[in-house]
C-alpha positions as CSV (number, residue, x, y, z in Angstrom):
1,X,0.0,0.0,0.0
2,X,1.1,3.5,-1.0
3,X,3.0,5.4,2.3
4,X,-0.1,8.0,2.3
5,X,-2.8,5.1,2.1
6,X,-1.1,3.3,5.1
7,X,-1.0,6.1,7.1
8,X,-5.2,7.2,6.4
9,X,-6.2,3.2,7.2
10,X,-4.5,3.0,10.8
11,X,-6.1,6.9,11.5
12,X,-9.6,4.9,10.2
13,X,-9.1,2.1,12.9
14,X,-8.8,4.5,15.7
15,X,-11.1,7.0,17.8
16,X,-12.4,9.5,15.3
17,X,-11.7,12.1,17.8
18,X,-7.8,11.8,16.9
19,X,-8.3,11.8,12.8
20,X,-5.8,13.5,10.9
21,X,-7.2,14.6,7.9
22,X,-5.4,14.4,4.7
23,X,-4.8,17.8,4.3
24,X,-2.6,17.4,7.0
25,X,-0.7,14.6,6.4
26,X,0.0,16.0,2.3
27,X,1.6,19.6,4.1
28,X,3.6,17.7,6.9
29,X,5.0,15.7,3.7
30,X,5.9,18.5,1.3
31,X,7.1,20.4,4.7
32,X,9.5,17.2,5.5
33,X,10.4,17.0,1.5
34,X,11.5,20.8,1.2
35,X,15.1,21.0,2.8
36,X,16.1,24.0,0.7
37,X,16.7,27.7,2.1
38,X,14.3,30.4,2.2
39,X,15.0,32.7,-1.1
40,X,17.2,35.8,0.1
41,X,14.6,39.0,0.1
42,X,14.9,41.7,-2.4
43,X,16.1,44.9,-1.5
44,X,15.3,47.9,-3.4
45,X,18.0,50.3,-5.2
46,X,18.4,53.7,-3.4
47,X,20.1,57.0,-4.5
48,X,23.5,57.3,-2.7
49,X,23.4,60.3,-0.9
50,X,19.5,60.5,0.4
51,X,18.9,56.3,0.7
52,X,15.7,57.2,-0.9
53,X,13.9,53.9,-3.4
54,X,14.9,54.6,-7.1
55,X,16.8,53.5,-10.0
56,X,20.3,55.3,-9.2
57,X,21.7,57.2,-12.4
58,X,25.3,56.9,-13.0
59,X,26.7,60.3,-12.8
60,X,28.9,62.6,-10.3
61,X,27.9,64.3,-7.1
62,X,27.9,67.5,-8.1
63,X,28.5,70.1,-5.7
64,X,28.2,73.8,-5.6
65,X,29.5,76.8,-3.7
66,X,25.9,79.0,-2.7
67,X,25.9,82.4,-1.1
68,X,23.8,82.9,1.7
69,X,24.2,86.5,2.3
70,X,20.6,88.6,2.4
71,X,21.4,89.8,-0.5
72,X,21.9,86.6,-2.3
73,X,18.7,85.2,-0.8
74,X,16.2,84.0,-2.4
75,X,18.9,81.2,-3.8
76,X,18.1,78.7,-6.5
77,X,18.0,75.2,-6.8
78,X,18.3,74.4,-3.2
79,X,15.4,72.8,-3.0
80,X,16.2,69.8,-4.9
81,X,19.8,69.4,-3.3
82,X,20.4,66.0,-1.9
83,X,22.6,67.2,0.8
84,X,23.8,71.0,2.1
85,X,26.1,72.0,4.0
86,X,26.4,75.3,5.9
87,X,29.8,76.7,7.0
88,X,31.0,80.0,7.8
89,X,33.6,81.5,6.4
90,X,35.3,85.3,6.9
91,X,33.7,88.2,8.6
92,X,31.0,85.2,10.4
93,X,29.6,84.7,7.2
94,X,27.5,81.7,6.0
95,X,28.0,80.0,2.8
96,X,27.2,77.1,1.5
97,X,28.1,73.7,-0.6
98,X,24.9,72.3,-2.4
99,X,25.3,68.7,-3.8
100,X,22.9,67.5,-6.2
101,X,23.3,63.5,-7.6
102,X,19.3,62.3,-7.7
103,X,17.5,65.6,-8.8
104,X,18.9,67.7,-11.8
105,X,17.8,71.3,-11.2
106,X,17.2,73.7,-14.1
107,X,19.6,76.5,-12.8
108,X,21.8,76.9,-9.0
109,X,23.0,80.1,-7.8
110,X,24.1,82.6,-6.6
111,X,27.6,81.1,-6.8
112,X,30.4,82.0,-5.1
113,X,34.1,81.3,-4.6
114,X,35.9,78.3,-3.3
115,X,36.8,78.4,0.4
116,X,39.5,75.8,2.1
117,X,36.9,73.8,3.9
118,X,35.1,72.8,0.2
119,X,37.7,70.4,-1.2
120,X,37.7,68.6,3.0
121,X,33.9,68.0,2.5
122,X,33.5,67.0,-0.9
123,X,36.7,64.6,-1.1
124,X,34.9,61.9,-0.1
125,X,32.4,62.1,-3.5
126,X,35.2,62.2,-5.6
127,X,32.7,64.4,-7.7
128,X,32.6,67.9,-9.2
129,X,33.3,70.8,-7.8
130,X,31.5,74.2,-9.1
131,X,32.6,77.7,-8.1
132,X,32.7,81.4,-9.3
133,X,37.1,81.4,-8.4
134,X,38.9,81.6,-5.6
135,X,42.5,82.0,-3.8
136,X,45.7,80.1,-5.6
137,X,46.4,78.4,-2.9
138,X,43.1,77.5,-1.9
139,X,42.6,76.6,-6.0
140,X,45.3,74.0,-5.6
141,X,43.3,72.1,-2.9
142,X,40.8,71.0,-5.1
143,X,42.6,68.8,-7.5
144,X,44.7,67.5,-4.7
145,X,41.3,66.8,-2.9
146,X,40.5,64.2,-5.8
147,X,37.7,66.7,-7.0
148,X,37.0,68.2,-10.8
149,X,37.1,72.0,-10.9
150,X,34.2,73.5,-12.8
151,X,35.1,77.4,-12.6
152,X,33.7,80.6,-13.6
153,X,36.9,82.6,-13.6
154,X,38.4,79.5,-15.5
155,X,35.9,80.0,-18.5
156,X,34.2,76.5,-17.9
157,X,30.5,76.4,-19.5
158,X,27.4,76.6,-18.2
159,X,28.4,79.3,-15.9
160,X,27.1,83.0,-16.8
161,X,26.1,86.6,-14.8
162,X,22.4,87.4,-14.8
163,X,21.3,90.7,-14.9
164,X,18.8,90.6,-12.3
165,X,20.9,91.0,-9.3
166,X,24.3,92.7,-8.9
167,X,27.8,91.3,-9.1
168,X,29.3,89.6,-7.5
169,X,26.3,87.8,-6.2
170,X,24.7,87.2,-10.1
171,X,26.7,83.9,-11.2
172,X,24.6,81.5,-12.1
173,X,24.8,77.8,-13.4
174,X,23.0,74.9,-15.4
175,X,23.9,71.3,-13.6
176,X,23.4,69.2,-16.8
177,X,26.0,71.3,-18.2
178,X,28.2,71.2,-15.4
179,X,28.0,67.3,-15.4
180,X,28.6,67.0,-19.6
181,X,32.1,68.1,-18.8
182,X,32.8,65.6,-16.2
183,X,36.0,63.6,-17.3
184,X,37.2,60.0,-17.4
185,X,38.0,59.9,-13.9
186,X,34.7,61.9,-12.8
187,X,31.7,59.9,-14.1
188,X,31.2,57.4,-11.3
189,X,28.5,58.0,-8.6
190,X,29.2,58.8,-5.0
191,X,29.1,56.3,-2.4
192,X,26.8,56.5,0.6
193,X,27.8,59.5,2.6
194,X,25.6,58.8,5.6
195,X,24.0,55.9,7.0
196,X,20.5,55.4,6.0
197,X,17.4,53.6,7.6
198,X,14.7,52.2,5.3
199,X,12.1,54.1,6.8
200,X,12.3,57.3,8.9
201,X,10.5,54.7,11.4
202,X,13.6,53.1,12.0
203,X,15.6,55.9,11.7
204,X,18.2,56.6,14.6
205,X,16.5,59.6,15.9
206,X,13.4,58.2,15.5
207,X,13.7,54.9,17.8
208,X,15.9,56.8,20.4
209,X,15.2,60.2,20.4
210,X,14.0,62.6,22.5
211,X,10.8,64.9,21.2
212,X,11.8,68.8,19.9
213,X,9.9,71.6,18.2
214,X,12.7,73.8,17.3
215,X,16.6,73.6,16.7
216,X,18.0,77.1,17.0
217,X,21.7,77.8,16.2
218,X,24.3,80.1,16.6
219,X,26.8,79.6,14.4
220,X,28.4,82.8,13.9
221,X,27.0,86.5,14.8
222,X,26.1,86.9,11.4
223,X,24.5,83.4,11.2
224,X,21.3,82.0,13.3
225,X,19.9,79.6,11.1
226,X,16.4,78.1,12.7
227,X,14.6,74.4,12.0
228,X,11.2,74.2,13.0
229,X,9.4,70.6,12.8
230,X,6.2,70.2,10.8
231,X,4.1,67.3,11.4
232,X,2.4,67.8,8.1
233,X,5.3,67.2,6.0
234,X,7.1,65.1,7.6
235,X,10.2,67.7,7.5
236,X,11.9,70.5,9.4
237,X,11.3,74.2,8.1
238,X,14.5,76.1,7.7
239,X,14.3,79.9,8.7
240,X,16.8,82.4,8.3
241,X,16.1,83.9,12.1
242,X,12.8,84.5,12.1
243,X,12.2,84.7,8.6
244,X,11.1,81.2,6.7
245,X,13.6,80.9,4.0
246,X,12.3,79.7,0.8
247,X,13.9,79.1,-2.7
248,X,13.5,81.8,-5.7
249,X,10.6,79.2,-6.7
250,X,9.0,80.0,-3.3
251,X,8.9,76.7,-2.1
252,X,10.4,76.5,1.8
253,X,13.3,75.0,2.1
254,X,13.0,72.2,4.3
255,X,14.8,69.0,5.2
256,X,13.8,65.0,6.5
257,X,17.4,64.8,8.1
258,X,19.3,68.2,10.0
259,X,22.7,67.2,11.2
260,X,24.9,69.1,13.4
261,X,28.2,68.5,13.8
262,X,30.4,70.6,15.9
263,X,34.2,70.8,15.2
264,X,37.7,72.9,15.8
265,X,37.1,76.3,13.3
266,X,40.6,77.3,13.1
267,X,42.0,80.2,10.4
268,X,44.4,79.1,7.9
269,X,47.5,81.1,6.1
270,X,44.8,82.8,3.4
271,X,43.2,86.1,4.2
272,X,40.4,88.0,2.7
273,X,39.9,91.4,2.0
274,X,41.6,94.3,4.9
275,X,43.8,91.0,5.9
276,X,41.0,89.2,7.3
277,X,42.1,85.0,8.4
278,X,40.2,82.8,6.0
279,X,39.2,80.2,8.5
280,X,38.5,76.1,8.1
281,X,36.6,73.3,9.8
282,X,39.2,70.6,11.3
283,X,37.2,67.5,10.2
284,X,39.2,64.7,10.1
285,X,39.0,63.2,13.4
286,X,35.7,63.0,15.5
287,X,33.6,65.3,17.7
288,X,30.3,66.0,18.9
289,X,27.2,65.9,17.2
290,X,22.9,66.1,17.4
291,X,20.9,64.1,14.8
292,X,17.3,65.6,13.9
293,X,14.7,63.6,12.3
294,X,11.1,62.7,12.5
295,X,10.4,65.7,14.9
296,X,13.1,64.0,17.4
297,X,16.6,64.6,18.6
298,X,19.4,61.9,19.1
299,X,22.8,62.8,20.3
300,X,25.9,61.4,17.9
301,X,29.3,61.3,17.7
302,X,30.4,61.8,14.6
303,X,33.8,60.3,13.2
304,X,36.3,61.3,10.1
305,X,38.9,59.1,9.5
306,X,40.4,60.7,6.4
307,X,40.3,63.5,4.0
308,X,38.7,61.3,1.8
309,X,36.6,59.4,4.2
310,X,32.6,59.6,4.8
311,X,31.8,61.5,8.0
312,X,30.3,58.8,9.6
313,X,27.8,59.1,12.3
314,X,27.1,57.0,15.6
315,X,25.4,56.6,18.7
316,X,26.4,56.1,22.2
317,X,26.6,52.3,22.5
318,X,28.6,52.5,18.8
319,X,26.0,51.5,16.3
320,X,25.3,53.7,13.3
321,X,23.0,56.5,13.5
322,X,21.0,55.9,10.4
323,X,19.2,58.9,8.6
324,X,15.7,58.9,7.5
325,X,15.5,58.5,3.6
326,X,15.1,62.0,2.2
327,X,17.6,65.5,2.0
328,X,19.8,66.5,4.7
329,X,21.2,69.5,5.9
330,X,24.4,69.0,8.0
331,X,25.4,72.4,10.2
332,X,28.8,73.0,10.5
333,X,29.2,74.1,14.5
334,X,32.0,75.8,15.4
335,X,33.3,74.6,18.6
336,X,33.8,76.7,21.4
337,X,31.8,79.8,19.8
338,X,28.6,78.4,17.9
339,X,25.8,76.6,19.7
340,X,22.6,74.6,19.3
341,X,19.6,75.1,21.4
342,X,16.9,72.7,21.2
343,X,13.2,73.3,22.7
């Protein structure tokens, strides 16, 4: 007698009660005759730089050197940056680096000039670097960074003066152009900068955060950049003070992900106009840091261990501080003289 026909006429001779049926007995034997592993699940492609679901295009970081003075304000393109950073630079001014990789903006601007802390955050993209000029001296840090120059006082295309606004805070710039003259050793796309989760749910801040409204900082006299969080959107609102900055398109500028990392700010050999130091961030090495994301702040410590190496971020007990999928905004704090205040 078959195996399966044995086993239903002994069940027959017994109390009813204890029947198998032989539904039962066909899944215990395809569960006993399948051995093989469970198929490995399918993760999802994300963009580099904001760990966001997509189908990643092969092309450079591209980052660019934005004014924030009032006068330069409204900018354009920031919006659709995947990452900013804000530094300040002489007289306690603010500027800062856009870089765009998963959204291809018509036109960015105003740009401005390279400083020495530009070639320090970008080496790790290995990407393009676009700017209206800049020092000698701080010129030659960008090849020796790794980076592509892409300059306006070099002649390189797609850069141009509008007439809307008065120099020097009317250079302007077309991305696509910028990344048509990437060269041979330029094309690649970035690696992941930051750590990502794959859901702000599970996002550092997130899980082990404590609740905030408002991130206020200080980062110069000149500087108080302010992050208010909106349930509705999911984001933080950037304000310049008390005033919401937006983008010349008017939409607010806002961000899933608002990093501050505090770090040495010394000056450097290059001065600015009257003699003014030209200062730096000192980045490789590690420091203190506050993650913001889901309307919740996490402490970090955040960790450089080369020119060309991601800043990393990480909690207390060591693990990763993974980012929400979406833009970030990373505030350069300068140590001993900017602050953070969070309500």
């Amino acid at each position: 007698m078959p195996l399966l026909g044995a086993v239903l006429a002994l069940a027959a001779c017994g109390d009813g009660s204890q029947q198998p049926s032989p539904t039962s007995v066909t899944q215990r034997a395809d569960v006993g005759a399948d051995k093989g592993a469970a198929p490995a699940p399918v993760v999802p492609p994300t963009w580099p730089l904001t760990g966001v679901e997509g189908e990643p295009v092969e092309r450079a970081a591209l980052g660019v050197k934005v004014e924030n003075t009032a006068v330069a304000r409204p900018q354009t393109g920031l919006e659709q940056a995947d990452v900013v950073w804000e530094t300040i630079v002489e007289f306690d001014v603010s500027r800062l680096i856009a870089v765009f990789h998963s959204q291809v903006p018509a036109e960015v601007g105003p740009i401005r000039s390279v400083r020495p802390m530009d070639p320090v955050i970008l080496a790790p993209t290995h990407g393009l670097i676009v700017f209206s000029g800049g020092q000698p001296g701080i010129l030659a840090l960008v090849p020796a960074s790794g980076l592509q120059a892409i300059s306006h006082d070099a002649g390189a295309d797609g850069l141009y003066r509008t007439r809307d606004r008065a120099a020097p805070h009317n250079v302007y710039g077309t991305p696509e152009v910028f990344w048509a003259q990437a060269d041979s050793s330029h094309q690649a796309s970035p690696g992941e900068q930051f750590t990502f989760a794959r859901t702000a749910e599970r996002s550092a801040a997130v899980r082990s955060g404590t609740p905030a409204a408002l991130l206020d900082f200080r980062l110069s006299a000149a500087s108080n950049p302010r992050w208010s969080w909106d349930a509705g959107t999911g984001t933080w609102l950037r304000s310049e003070g008390q005033s919401p900055a937006t983008a010349r398109s008017g939409q607010r500028l806002s961000a899933v992900n608002v990093v501050s990392v505090t770090a040495p700010h010394p000056n450097t050999q290059f001065g600015a106009q009257g003699g003014a130091p030209v200062p730096t961030y000192e980045l490789v090495g590690s420091g203190e840091g506050v993650v913001a994301t889901g309307g919740k702040t996490v402490a970090v410590r955040w960790q450089k261990d080369a020119q060309d190496a991601p800043l990393r971020l990480f909690l207390p007990d060591g693990s990763p501080a993974d980012l929400a999928p979406g833009n970030t905004w990373v505030e350069l704090v300068p140590e001993g003289s900017g602050s953070l205040t969070v309500s």
